[in-house]
SEZA-556672 format. One record per residue (C-alpha): residue in three letters; x, y, z. Coordinates in steps of 0.25 Angstrom, whole numbers, plus 5000, padded with zeros to 4 digits. Layout:
REM residues N
ALAXYZ...
***
This chain:
REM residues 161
UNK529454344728UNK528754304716UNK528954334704UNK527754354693UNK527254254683UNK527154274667UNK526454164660UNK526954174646UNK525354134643UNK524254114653UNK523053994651UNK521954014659UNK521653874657UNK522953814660UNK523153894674UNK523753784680UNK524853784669UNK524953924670UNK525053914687UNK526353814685UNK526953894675UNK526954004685UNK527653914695UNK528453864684UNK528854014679UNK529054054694UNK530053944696UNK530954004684UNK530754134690UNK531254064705UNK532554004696UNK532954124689UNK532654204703UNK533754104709UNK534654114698UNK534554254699UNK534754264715UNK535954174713UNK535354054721UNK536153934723UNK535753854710UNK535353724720UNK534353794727UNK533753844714UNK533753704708UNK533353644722UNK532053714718UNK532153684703UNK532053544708UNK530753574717UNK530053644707UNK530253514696UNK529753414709UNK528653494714UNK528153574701UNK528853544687UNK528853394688UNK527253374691UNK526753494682UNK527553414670UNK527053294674UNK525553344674UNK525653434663UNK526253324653UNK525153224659UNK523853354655UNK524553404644UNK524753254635UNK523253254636UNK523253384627UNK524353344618UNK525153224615UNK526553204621UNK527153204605UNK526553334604UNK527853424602UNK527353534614UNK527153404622UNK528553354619UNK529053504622UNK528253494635UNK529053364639UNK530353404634UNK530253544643UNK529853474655UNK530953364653UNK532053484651UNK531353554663UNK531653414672UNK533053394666UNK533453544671UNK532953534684UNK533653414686UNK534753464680UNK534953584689UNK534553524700UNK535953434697UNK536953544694UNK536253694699UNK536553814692UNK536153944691UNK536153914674UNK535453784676UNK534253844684UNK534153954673UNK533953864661UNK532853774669UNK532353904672UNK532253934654UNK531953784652UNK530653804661UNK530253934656UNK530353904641UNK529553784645UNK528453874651UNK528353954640UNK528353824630UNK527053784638UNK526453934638UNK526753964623UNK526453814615UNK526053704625UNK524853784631UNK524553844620UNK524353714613UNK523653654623UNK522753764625UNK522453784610UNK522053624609UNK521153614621UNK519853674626UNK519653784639UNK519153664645UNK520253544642UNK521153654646UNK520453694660UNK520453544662UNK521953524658UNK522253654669UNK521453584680UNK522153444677UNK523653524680UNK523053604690UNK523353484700UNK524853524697UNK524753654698UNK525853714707UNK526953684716UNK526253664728UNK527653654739UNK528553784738UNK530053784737UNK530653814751UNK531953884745UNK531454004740UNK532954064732UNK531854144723UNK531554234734UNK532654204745UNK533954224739UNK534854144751
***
């Protein structure tokens, strides 16, 4: 079952973003739908892990590498960018260590006040400060990253054994 996607904002010109904040707002959906079905914590931070390995940790990567090409890395919504990707790999590891249900939902907040830092300030910024055309050019460049392209055997979301 999935469940529907709201973008807080929608840019045309930074679909990629958009596409990977969908998958990023579905996995706090699949937390929270765990937490809620009463899924033993491991299995839900088993996937917590996945998700950092197979989406989280390239999509940073790449979006700090496109994104410093905008605006410096002393720029204060750059910093905020790195401090909220760092908090978001510290609390993966974290409940990957010691799983609980209260873990899984304050990474699910940490991520979800990240998406809507990005949608509010940071794309905001960065559309204000570059063309339609730098900013097709910036989508097609994270394009390459766009989504998960493996799936997470252990769906607890929908089966709830």
């Amino acid at each position: 079952m999935q469940k529907e996607i709201k973008h807080i904002y929608s840019f045309q010109q930074l679909s990629s973003l958009n596409n990977q904040h969908d998958e990023d707002l579905m996995f706090i959906w699949k937390l929270r739908q765990g937490i809620q079905d009463k899924i033993h914590p491991v299995r839900i931070c088993l996937y917590a892990e996945w998700f950092w390995q197979t989406h989280f940790q390239d999509h940073f990567l790449k979006e700090e590498q496109e994104l410093l090409q905008v605006l410096p890395a002393d720029h204060p919504m750059m910093q905020k960018m790195f401090d909220e990707h760092e908090a978001i790999q510290r609390k993966i590891k974290a409940v990957t260590e010691v799983a609980s249900f209260e873990g899984i939902e304050r990474l699910a907040r940490i991520v979800e006040c990240y998406l809507r830092f990005e949608e509010d300030f940071l794309f905001q910024l960065i559309k204000s400060l570059l063309t339609a055309k730098r900013l097709l050019a910036l989508n097609e460049l994270l394009q390459a990253n766009a989504s998960c392209q493996e799936n997470w055997k252990d769906e607890f979301w929908i089966n709830k054994n």
